[in-house]
C-alpha positions in Angstrom: 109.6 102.3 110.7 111.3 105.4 109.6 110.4 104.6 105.9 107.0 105.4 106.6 105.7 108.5 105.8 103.4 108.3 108.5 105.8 108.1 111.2 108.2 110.9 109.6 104.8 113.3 110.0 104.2 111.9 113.5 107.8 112.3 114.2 107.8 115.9 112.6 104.9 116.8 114.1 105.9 116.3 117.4 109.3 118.2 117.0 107.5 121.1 115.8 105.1 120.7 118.8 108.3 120.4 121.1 110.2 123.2 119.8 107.2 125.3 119.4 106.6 124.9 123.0 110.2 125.4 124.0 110.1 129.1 122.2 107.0 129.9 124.2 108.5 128.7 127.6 111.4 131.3 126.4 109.3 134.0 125.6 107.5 133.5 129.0 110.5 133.5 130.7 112.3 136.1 129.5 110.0 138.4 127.6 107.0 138.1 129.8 108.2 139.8 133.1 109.1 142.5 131.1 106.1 143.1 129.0 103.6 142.3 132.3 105.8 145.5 134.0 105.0 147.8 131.4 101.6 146.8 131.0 101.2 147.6 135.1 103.3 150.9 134.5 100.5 151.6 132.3 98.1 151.3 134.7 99.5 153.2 137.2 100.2 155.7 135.1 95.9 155.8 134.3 94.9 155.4 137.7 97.1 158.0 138.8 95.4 160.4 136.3 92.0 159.2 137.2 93.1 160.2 140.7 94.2 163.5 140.1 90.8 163.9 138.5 88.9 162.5 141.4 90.9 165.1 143.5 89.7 167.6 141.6 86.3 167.1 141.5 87.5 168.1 145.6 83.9 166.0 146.8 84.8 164.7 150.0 82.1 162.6 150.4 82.5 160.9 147.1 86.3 160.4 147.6 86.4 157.1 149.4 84.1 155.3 146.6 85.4 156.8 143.6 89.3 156.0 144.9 88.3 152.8 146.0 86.3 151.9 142.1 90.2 153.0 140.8 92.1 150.7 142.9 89.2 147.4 142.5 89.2 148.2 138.9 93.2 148.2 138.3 94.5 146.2 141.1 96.4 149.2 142.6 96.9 150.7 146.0 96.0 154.4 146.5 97.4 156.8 149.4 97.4 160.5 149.0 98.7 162.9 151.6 99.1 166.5 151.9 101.8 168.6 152.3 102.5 167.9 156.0 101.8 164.4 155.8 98.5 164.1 156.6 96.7 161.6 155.1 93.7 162.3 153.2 93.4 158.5 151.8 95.0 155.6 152.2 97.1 154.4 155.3 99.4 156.1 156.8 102.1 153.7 157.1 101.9 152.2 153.6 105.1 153.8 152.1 107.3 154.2 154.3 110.3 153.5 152.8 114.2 152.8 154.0 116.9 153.5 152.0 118.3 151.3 150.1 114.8 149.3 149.4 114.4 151.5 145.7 115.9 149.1 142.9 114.9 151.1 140.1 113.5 154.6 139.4 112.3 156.3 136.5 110.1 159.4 135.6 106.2 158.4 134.8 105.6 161.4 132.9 107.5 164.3 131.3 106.5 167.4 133.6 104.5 170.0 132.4 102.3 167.3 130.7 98.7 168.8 130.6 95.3 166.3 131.9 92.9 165.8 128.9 89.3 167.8 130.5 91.5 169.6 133.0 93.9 172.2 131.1 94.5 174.1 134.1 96.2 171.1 135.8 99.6 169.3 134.5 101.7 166.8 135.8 104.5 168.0 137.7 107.1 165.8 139.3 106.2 162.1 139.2 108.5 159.0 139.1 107.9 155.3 138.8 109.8 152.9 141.4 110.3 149.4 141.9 111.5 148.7 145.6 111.5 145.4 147.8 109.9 145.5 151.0 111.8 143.1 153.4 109.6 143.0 156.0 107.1 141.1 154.3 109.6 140.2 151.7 107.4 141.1 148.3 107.9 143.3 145.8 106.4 146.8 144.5 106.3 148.7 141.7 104.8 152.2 142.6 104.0 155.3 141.2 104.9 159.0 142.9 103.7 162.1 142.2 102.8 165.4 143.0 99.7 167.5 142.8 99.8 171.1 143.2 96.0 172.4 142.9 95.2 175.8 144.2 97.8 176.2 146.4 97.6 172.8 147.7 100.3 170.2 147.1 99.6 166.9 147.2 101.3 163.5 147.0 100.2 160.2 145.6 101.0 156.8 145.9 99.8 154.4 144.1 101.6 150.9 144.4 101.3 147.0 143.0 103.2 143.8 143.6 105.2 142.8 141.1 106.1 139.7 143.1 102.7 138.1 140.7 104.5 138.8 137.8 107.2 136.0 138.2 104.4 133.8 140.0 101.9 134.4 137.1 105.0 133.5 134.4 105.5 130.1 136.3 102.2 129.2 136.7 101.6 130.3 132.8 104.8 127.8 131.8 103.7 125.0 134.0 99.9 125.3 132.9 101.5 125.4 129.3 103.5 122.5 129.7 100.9 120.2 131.1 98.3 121.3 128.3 101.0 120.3 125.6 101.6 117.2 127.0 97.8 116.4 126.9 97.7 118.1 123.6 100.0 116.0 122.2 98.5 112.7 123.5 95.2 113.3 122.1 96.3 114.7 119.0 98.9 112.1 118.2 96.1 109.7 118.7 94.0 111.7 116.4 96.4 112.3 114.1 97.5 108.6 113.9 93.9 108.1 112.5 93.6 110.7 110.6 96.9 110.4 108.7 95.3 107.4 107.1 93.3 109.8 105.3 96.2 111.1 103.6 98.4 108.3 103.8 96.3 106.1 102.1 96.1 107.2 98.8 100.2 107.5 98.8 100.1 103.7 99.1 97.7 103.3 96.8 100.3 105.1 94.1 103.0 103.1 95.3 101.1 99.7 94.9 100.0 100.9 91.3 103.7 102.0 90.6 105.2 98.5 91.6 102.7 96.9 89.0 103.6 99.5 86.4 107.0 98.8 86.8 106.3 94.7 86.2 104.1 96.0 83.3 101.0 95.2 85.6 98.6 98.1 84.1 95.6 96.9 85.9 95.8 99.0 89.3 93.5 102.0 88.1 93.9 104.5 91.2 90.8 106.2 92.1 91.0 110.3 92.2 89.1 111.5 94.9 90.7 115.2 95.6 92.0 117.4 93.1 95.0 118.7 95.5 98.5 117.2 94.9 97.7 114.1 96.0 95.2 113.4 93.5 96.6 115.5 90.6 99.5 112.7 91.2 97.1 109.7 91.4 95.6 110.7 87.6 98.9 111.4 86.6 99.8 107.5 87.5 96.6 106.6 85.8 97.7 108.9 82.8 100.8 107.4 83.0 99.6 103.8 83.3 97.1 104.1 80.3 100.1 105.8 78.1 102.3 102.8 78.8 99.8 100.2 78.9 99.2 101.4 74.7 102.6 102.0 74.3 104.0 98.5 75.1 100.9 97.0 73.3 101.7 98.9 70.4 105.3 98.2 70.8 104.9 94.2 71.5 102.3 94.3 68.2 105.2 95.6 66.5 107.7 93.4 67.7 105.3 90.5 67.2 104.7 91.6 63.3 108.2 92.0 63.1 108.8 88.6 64.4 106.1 87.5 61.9 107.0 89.0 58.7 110.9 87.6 59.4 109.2 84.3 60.2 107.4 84.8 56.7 111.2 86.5 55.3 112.6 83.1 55.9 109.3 81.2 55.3 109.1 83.1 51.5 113.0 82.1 51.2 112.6 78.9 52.2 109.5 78.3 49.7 110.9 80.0 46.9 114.2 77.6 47.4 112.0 74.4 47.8 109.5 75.9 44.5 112.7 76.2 42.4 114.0 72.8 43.2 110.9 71.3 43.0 110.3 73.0 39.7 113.8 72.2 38.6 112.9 68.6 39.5 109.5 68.4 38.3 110.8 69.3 35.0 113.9 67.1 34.9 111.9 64.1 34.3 110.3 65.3 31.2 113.0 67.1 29.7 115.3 63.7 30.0 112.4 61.3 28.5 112.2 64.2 25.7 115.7 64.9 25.0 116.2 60.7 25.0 113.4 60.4 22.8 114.5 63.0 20.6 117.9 61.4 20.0 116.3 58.4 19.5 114.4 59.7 16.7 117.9 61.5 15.4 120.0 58.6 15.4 117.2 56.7 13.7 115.4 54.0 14.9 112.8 51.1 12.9 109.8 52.9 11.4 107.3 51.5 13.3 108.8 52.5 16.8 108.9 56.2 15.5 105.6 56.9 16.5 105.7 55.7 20.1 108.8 58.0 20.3 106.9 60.8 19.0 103.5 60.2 21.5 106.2 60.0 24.3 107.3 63.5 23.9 103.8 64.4 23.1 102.8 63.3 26.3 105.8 64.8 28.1 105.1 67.8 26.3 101.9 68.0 27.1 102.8 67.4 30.8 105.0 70.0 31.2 102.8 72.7 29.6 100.2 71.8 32.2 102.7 72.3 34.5 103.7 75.6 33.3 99.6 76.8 33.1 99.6 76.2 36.7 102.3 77.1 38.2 101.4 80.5 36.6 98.2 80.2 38.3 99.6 79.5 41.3 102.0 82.6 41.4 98.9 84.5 40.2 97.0 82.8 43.5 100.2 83.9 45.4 101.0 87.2 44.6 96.9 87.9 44.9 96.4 88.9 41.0 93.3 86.6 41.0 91.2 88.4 43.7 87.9 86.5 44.0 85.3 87.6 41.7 82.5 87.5 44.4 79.1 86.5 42.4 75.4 84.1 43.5 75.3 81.3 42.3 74.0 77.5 43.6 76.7 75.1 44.8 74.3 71.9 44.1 73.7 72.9 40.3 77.6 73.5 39.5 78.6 70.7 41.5 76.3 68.5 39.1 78.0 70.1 36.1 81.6 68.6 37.9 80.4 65.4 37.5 79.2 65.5 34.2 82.2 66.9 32.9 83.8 64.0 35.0 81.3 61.4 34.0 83.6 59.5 31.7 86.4 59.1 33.9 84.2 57.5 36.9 83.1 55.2 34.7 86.1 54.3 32.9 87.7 53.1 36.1 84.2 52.0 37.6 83.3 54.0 40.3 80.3 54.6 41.8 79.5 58.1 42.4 76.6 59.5 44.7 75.5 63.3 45.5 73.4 64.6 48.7 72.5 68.1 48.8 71.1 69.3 52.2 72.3 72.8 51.7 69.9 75.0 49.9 70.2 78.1 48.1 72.9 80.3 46.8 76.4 81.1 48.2 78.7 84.5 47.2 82.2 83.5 45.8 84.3 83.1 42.8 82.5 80.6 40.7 85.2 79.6 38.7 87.9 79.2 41.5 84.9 77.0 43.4 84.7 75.1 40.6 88.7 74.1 40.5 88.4 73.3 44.4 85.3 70.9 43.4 87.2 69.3 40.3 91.0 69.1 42.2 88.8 67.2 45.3 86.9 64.8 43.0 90.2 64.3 40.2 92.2 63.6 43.4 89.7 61.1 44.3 89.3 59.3 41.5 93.3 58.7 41.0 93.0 57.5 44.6 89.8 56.0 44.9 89.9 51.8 45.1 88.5 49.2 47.2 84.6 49.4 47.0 85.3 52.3 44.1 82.4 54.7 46.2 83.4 58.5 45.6 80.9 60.5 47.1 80.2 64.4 47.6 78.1 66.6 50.2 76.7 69.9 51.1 75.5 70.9 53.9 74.7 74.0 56.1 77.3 74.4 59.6 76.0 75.0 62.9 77.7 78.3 62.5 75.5 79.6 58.9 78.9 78.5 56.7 78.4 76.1 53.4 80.9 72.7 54.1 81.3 70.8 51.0 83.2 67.5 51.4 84.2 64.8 48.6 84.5 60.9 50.3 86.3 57.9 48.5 87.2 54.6 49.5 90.5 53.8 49.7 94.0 53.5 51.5 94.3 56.0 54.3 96.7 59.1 53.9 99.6 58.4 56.2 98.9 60.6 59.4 102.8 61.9 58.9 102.1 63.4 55.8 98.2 65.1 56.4 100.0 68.1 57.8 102.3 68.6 54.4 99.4 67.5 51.8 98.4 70.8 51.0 102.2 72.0 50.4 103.3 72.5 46.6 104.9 69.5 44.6 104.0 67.6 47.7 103.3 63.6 47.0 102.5 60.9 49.0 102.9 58.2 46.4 105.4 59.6 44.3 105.8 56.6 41.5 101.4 56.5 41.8 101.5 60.3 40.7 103.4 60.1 38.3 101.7 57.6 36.2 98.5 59.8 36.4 100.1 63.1 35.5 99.8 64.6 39.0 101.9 67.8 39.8 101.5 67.8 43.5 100.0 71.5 43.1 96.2 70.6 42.9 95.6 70.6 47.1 98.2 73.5 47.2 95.8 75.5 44.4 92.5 74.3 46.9 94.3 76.1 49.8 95.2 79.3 48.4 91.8 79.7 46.9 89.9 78.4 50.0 92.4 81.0 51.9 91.6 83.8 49.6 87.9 83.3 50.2 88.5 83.9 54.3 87.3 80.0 54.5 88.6 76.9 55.8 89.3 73.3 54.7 91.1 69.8 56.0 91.0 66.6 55.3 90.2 63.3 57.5 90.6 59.6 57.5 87.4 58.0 57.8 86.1 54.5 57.6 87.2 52.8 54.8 88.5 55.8 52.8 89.3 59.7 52.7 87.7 62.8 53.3 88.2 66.1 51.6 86.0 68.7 53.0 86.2 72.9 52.5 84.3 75.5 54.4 82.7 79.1 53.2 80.7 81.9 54.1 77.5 82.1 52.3 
């Protein structure tokens, strides 16, 4: 409970409230007494000038009301006698005093002291007492003085209990007392309400700081006072916004760093498989040519001369085709061969394809059809197109058998793109090797691409180009055959 900074206010508050009270009690106490005497010295000390003034004025019909306004007004007792003891106001057995009942004694004025409006009077021997009265067991505080006025002396007496001094202090502390202990009921329920006030918005920092420190950044804290208490709220916020794009920077980073060592290793791991797929890509060749060629050296009948000869032709041949595109493919790679964006229509240089490609459908007997439901022009590279179109229907020709159907589409996406897809009949594509089709020197029928010349680069050539044209592209086994398909903007 003592966690909370609620209860330490409560708890603080009421010590404050406690000791606060305590140093008033003291004051009372101690102090009080004191300062109430010399606040009723004072008075005596006026309404012993104001009598010396009424004497004065020497109106004997007057005297009675104007003595008795003094002593209502200050809460003093007036007697004044003359110099045999007669009394001329007051009682006449009011001060008489035994000794022994004087406890203290002091002078009231310095003699000599002149009246303000009367400068032919001054203030000759006078003396303030305090003296307890046993019979009725109170105590005074009283003021003497004499008055010597044409001749005539005079003495006053002007008294006042003191007795309502301590009675006033106690009934001062025990008033106090009971009116803090009601204060302090109602205002520590008040306060307990109230605190909320300021107590809330401290929890509210603290629940936002716990999320920050799971690297929770949602918790925005809401600034509704520009005190310290808010100044800290937008200070979290600030704080919580500068971390949020911190981290996200910082986990961008570490996530590109991840990636470009993913494609560190990647590149390293191609470039190994490229070089021995190279080196063995060209071993073939090189052994049929360097057989060949010793063949022809060591001499062999004349008619078998120039099959040697077409054989390292052929090879020849082979291996420069090889050579022309795995330079295209490092140009493809290394982005040298940037798409040269121009209009042009798909449907019209896909006829051209199959032209060009008219003598090999029919030299193996296939039956080719066309359906164009895409209209118009698309922007792209019309010669890198045009070796996506020819590596899809070339690869479907060497594959094509069965019912010998190759077919090719166009059509428009749901989504505004151009798809172009090539069909032919034939033997599925194993389903373990779709995912690696489009890797370089990859074959699924090794011994079958060989005898057509195939480098395993033509899908790998499709993807970088379709890549390098922000499209996409796949391929599917379908009833009774294969399907090639690419996708790109218009």
């Amino acid at each position: 409970m003592l966690k909370s900074i609620r209860a330490k206010l409560y708890i603080l508050f009421l010590a404050m409230v406690s000791v606060l009270v305590l140093l008033t009690l003291l004051l009372n106490t101690v102090f009080l007494p004191a300062y109430y005497q010399n606040q009723r010295e004072s008075i005596l000390r006026e309404s012993y000038i104001e009598t010396v003034k009424v004497i004065n004025d020497r109106s004997i019909f007057t005297l009675p009301v104007r003595l008795g306004a003094i002593e209502s007004k200050n809460g003093v007792r007036i007697n004044i006698t003359d110099r045999f003891g007669e009394v001329s106001y007051g009682s006449d057995n009011i001060y008489i005093i035994q000794p022994g009942m004087v406890i203290t004694e002091k002078a009231a004025f310095k003699e000599g002291t002149t009246i303000e409006g009367l400068d032919d009077l001054y203030i000759q021997y006078t003396t303030i007492n305090v003296y307890y009265d046993n019979d009725a067991d109170l105590k005074y505080l009283f003021l003497f003085g004499l008055m010597d006025y044409e001749y005539e002396l005079y003495q006053i007496w002007i008294d006042t209990t003191v007795d309502a001094i301590n009675e006033n202090v106690q009934i001062s502390n025990t008033f106090l007392i009971y009116s803090t202990l009601l204060t302090m009921v109602l205002t520590g329920v008040a306060f307990f309400f109230l605190s909320s006030r300021f107590v809330r918005p401290i929890q509210n920092i603290n629940t936002a700081a716990k999320k920050i420190t799971v690297l929770d950044f949602s918790e925005k804290l809401k600034v509704e006072s520009k005190d310290e208490v808010g100044q800290l709220a937008d200070s979290v916020n600030q704080l919580s916004s500068q971390l949020e794009s911190t981290i996200t920077e910082l986990q961008t980073a570490n996530k590109q760093l991840k990636l470009d060592l993913l494609n560190r290793d990647k590149t390293d791991k191609m470039r190994k498989e490229f070089i021995s797929n190279v080196s063995h890509e060209l071993k073939t060749p090189l052994a049929l040519i360097l057989g060949y060629a010793e063949g022809l050296k060591v001499g062999i009948n004349e008619g078998e001369s120039d099959f040697y000869l077409e054989v390292i032709e052929d090879e020849a041949n082979n291996m420069s085709k090889m050579v022309s595109r795995l330079l295209y493919v490092s140009q493809l790679e290394s982005e040298a061969m940037k798409p040269d964006m121009s209009h042009f229509d798909i449907n019209v240089l896909i006829n051209i394809i199959l032209e060009a490609l008219k003598i090999q459908f029919e030299e193996k007997g296939i039956k080719t059809t066309a359906e164009y439901s895409f209209k118009g022009e698309i922007c792209a590279d019309i010669d890198q197109i045009r070796q996506v179109i020819t590596n899809y229907l070339t690869n479907a020709i060497h594959h094509c058998n069965g019912d010998m159907k190759v077919g090719i589409k166009t059509e428009r996406t749901e989504a505004g793109r151009l798809r172009t897809s090539v069909f032919n009949t034939g033997e599925h594509i194993p389903e373990d090797s779709l995912p690696h089709i489009w890797e370089s020197f990859y074959k699924v029928d090794k011994a079958r691409t060989r005898e057509y010349g195939g480098t395993g680069l033509g899908l790998y050539i499709v993807s970088q180009i379709i890549t390098n044209h922000n499209g996409t592209y796949g391929v599917e086994n379908v009833e009774n055959g294969v399907l090639f398909w690419f996708e790109v903007e218009v």
